[in-house]
C-alpha positions in Angstrom: 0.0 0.0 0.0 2.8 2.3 0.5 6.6 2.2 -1.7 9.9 3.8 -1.2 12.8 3.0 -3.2 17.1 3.9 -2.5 18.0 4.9 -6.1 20.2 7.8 -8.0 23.2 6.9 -4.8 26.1 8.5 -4.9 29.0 6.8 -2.5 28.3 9.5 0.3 24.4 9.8 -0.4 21.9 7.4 -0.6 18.9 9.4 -2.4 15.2 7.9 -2.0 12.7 8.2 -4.1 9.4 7.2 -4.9 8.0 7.7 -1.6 4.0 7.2 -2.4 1.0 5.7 -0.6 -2.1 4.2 -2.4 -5.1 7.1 -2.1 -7.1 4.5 0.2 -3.9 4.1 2.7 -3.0 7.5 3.2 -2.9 9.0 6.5 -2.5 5.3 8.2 1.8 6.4 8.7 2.3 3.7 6.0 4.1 6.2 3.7 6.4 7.6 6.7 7.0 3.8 7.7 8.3 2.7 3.7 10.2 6.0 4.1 11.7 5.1 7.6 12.7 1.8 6.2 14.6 3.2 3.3 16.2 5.7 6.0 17.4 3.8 8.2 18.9 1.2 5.1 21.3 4.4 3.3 24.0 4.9 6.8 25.0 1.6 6.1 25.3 1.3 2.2 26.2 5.2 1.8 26.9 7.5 5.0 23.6 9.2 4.8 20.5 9.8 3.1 18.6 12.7 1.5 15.9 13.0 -1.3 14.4 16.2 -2.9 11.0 17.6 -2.3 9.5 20.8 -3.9 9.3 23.3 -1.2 5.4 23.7 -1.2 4.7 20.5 -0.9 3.9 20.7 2.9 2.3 17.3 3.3 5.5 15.4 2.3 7.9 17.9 4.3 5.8 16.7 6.9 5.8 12.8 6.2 9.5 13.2 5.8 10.0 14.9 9.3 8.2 11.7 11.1 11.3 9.4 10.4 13.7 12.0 11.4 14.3 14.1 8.3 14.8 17.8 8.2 14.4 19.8 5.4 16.7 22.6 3.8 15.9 24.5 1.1 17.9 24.6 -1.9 18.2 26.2 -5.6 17.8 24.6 -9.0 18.5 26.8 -12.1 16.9 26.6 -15.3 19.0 28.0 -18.7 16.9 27.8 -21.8 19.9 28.0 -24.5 22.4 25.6 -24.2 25.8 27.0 -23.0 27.4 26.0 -25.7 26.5 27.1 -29.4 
């Protein structure tokens, strides 16, 4: 009813992704729990562990707190030419 997944790992990160509950499961701690799991998996195989969340998304800053996350905000850039012509 509920997936997480370790993937895109770099030797000093583990990244999760995929962190999703069915509709009918949601708000049973399910998704926090596949997240937990996947936490608590990345110390050993990479040092730590981290994913990427938009920053409005309140609900899943809030999911990702339960297991012991914080959140910090960070910059993407978007270039609409390439840099090289």
């Amino acid at each position: 009813m509920a997936t997480a997944a370790l993937a895109w790992s770099a030797p000093s990160a583990g990244l999760i992704a995929g962190v999703a509950a069915h509709p009918d499961a949601q708000g049973r701690g399910l998704g926090s729990a596949a997240c937990g799991r996947v936490l608590a998996e990345t110390p050993r195989r990479h040092g730590c562990g981290a994913l990427m969340v938009d920053a409005g998304n309140t609900a899943a800053i809030r999911l990702y707190r339960k297991p012991g996350m914080s959140h910090r905000p960070t910059l993407a850039a978007y270039v609409e030419r390439p840099f090289m012509t």
